[in-house]
C-alpha positions in Angstrom: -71.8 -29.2 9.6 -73.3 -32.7 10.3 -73.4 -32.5 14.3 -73.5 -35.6 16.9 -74.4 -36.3 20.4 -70.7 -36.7 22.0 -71.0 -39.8 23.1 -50.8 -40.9 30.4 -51.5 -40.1 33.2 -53.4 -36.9 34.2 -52.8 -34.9 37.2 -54.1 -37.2 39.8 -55.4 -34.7 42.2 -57.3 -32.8 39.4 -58.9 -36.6 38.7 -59.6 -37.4 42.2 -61.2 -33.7 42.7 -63.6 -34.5 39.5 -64.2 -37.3 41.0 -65.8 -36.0 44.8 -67.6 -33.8 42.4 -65.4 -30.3 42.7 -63.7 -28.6 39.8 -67.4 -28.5 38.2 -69.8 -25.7 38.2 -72.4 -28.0 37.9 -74.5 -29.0 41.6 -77.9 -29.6 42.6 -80.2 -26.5 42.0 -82.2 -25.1 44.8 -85.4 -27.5 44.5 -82.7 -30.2 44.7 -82.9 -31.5 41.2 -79.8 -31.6 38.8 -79.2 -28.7 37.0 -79.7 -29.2 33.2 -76.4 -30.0 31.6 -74.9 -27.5 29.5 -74.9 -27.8 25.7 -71.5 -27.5 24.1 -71.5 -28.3 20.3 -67.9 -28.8 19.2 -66.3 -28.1 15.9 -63.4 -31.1 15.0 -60.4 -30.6 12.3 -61.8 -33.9 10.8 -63.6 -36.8 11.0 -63.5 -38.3 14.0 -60.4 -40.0 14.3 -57.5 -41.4 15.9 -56.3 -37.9 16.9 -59.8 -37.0 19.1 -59.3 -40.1 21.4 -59.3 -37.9 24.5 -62.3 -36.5 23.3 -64.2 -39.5 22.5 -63.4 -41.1 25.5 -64.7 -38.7 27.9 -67.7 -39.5 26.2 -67.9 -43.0 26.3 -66.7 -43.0 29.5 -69.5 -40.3 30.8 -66.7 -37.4 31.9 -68.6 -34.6 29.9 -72.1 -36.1 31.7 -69.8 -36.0 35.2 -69.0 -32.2 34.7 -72.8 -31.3 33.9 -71.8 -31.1 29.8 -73.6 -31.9 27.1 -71.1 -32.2 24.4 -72.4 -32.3 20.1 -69.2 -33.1 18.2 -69.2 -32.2 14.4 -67.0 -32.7 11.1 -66.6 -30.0 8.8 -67.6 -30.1 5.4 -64.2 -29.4 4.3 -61.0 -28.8 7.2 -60.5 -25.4 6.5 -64.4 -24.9 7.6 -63.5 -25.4 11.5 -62.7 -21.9 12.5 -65.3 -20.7 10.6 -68.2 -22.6 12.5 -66.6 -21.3 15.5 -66.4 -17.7 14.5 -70.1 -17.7 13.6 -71.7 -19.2 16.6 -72.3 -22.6 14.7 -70.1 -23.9 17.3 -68.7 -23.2 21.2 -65.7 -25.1 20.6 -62.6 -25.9 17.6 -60.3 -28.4 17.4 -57.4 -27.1 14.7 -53.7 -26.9 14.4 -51.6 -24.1 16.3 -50.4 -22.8 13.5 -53.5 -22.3 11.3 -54.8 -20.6 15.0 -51.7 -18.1 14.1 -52.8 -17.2 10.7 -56.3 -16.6 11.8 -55.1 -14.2 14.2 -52.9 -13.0 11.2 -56.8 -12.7 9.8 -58.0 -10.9 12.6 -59.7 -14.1 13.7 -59.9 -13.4 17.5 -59.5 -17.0 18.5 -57.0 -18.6 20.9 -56.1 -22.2 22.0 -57.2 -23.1 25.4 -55.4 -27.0 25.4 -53.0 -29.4 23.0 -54.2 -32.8 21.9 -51.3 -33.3 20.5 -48.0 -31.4 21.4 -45.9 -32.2 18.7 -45.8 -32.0 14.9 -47.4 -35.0 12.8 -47.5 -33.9 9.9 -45.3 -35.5 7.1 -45.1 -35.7 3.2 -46.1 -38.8 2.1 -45.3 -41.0 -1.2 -45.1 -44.4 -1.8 -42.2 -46.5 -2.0 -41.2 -47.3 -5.9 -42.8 -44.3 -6.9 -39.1 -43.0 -8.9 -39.4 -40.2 -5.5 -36.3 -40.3 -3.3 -36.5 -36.5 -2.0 -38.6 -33.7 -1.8 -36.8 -32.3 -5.6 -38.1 -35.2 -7.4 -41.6 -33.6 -6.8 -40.9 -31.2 -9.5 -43.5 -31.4 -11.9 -45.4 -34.2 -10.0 -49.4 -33.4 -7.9 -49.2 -32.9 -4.6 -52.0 -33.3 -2.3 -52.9 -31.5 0.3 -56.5 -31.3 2.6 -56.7 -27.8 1.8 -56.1 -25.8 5.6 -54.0 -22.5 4.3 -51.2 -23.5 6.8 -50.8 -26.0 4.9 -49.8 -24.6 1.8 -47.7 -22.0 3.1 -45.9 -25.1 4.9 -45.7 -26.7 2.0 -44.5 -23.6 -0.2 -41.4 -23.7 2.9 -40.5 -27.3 2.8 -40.4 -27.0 -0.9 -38.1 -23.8 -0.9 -36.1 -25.7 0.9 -35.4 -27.8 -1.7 -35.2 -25.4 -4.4 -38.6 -25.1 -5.5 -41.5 -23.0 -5.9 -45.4 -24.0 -5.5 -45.7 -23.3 -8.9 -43.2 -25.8 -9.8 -45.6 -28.6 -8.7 -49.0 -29.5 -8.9 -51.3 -28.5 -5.9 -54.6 -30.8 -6.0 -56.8 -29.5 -2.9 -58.4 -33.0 -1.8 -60.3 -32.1 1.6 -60.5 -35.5 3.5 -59.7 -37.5 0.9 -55.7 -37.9 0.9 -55.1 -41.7 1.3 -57.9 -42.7 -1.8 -56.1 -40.1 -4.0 -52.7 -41.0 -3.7 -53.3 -44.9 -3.8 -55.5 -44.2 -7.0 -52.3 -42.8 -9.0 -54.4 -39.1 -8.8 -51.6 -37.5 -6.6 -47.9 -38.7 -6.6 -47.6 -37.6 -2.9 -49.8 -35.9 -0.1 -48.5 -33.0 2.5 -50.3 -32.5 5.4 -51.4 -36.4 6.4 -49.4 -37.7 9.1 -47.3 -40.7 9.7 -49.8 -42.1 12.7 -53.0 -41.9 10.4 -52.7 -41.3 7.1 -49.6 -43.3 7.3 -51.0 -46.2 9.3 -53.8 -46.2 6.9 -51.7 -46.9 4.1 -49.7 -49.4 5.8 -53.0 -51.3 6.6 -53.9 -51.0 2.7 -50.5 -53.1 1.9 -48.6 -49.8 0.5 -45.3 -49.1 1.3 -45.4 -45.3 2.2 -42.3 -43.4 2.7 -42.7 -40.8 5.4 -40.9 -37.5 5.5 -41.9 -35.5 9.1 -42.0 -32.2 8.9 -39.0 -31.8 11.7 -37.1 -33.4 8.8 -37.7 -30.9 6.0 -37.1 -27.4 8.5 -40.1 -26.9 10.2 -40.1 -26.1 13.7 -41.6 -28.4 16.8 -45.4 -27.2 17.6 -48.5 -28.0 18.6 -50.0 -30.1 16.0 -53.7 -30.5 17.1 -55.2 -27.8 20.0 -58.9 -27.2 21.6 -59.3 -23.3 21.0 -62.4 -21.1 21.3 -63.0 -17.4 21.0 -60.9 -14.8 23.1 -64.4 -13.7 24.6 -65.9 -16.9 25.0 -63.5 -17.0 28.2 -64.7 -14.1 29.4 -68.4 -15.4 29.3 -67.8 -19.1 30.1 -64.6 -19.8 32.0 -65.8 -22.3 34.3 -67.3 -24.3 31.0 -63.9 -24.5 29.1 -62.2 -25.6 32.7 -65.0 -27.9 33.3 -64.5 -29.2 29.3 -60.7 -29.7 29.6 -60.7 -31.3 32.8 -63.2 -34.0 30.6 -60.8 -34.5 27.9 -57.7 -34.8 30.4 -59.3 -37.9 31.9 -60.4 -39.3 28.7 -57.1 -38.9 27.2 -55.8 -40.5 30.5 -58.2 -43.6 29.9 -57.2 -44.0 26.3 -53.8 -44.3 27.3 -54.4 -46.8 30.2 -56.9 -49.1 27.8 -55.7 -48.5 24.1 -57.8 -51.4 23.3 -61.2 -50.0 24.6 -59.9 -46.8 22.8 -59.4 -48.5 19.5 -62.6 -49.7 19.8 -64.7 -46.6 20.6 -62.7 -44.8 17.7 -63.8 -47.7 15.2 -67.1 -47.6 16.3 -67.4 -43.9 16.2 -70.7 -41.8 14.6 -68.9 -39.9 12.2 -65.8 -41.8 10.8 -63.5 -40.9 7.4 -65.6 -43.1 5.1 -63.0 -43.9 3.0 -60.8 -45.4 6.3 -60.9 -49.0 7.1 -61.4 -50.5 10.5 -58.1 -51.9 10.1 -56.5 -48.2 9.5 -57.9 -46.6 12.5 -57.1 -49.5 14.8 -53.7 -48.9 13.3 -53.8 -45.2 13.4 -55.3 -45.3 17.5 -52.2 -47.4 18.5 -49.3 -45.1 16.5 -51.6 -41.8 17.6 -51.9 -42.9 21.7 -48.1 -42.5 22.1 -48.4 -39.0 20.9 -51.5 -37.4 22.5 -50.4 -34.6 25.4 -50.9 -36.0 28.9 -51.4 -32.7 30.5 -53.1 -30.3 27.7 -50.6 -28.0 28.7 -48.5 -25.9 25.5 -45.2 -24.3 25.5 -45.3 -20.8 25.0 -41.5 -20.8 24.2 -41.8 -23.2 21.6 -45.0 -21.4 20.3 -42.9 -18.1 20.2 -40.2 -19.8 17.9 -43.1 -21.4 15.6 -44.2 -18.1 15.1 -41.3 -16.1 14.5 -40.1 -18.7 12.2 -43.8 -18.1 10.5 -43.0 -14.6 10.5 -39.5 -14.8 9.2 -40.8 -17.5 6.2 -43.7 -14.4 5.0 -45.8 -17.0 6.2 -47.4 -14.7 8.5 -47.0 -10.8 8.4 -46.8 -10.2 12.5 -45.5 -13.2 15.2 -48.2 -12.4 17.7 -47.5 -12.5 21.6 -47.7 -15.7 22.7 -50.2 -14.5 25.0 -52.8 -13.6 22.2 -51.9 -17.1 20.6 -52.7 -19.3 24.0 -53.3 -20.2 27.5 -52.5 -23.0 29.9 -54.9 -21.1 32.6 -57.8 -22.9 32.4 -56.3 -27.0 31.8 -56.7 -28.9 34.8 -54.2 -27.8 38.1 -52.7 -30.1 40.7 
């Protein structure tokens, strides 16, 4: 995994406490030198992107360095890789979906999400407009796209029941970052897993005409589409780390929402961008994504109890696990 240096208003008080310097574990050690900051080597979903904002924020904006961290952000060779760095020790940190979080539990994956980035669901099908599709049954016979996360395909195998068809009725082309350049190219006839706010605003940027179907639309229930989650018994050995971590990302999502035009501008000039996205798209893709990213962190374990017993009841998962086992709010910034 190719690591880098890292680099809406949040609850005030938990802002203003960072700021006198409490909420931190970090101090002046006994000889009354600063403590060495703490390395913290992060795992994203992607390449960085519209959707890490917060995250690259409280970088540029020194809130990791305020809260004695040391942050390494990395992409994945492929998106499904992100859990898996985690899992090994190649990273401290993940940044996935809440729903692949359930199927790695499903896996016996013991990992749990700690903090949304983004609280809602983004992701859509995508095809172009004058391409003969006018609904999801017109993709019989026709290649989908997908980045290749397992969610994904078992989302996709749903939305296309839905419809009346199976996976094997279409195409599956696994296409790993890649989604926009494939589907402008003529290689795939639609993509499923992209969202409206990036891949979307990509295309839009290109000139194409894409025809966005959100995943609300075709039976999937609201969840959290991108969360921060770590290992069950990385809490137990650094608690005041991940509180110290979130409380960074809170304010950095706070000043990407204040300033979207500073925030456009550290995402386009970020270390490890999607090569095949234009400056153009990912101003584009900042201003549709700020809208969208969670103020607070904060998930809904009611709504994450429906995602998962409609996972369950889809065979999409085996077992809907307690909520509990799936997140925790405990450790996101208080008032």
């Amino acid at each position: 995994m190719a690591m880098r240096s890292l680099r809406l208003p949040l609850l005030l008080a938990a802002i203003a406490l960072a700021g006198c310097g409490g909420g931190s574990s970090t101090g002046a050690t006994s000889g009354g030198l600063p403590p060495e900051p703490r390395e913290v080597w992060v795992s994203l979903n992607n390449f960085e992107g519209p959707e890490h904002a917060g995250l690259m924020m409280a970088e540029a904006n020194g809130y990791f360095a305020e809260q004695g961290l040391q942050v390494r952000l990395g992409s994945p060779t492929n998106p499904s890789r992100a859990i898996r760095y985690v899992l090994s020790g190649t990273s401290d940190i993940g940044v996935s979906h809440l729903s692949q979080v359930a199927i790695s539990q499903e896996n016996e994956k013991p990992i749990v999400a700690v903090g949304s980035l983004i609280s809602q669901p983004t992701a859509a099908m995508i095809w172009l407009k004058g391409s003969e599709i006018e609904r999801v049954s017109d993709l019989k016979g026709k290649t989908i796209a997908i980045p290749g996360l397992p969610f994904q395909k078992e989302l996709l195998r749903s939305v296309l029941a839905s419809a009346g068809l199976k996976l094997g009725d279409v195409n599956l082309k696994l296409v790993s970052y890649k989604s926009v350049p494939v589907l402008t190219s003529g290689r795939a006839d639609a993509i499923f897993g992209g969202s409206g706010n990036v891949e979307g605003a990509e295309l839009r940027s290109l000139g194409r005409d894409p025809v966005i179907t959100p995943v609300q639309d075709l039976g999937v229930p609201p969840y959290d589409e991108m969360v921060i989650f770590v290992p069950r018994d990385y809490l137990t050995r650094e608690p005041q780390l991940v509180r110290d971590f979130l409380l960074a990302v809170a304010r950095g999502t706070a000043a990407a929402v204040e300033n979207p035009r500073r925030a456009a501008e550290v995402v386009v000039n970020g270390i490890e961008p999607n090569p095949d996205a234009s400056r153009e798209g990912i101003r584009a893709g900042v201003e549709a994504t700020l809208p969208l990213l969670s103020e607070s962190g904060e998930m809904d374990p009611d709504q994450a109890q429906r995602m998962v017993d409609w996972m369950q009841r889809e065979k999409i998962i085996r077992r809907a696990p307690p909520v509990s086992e799936l997140l925790t709010n405990e450790y996101l910034p208080q008032p």
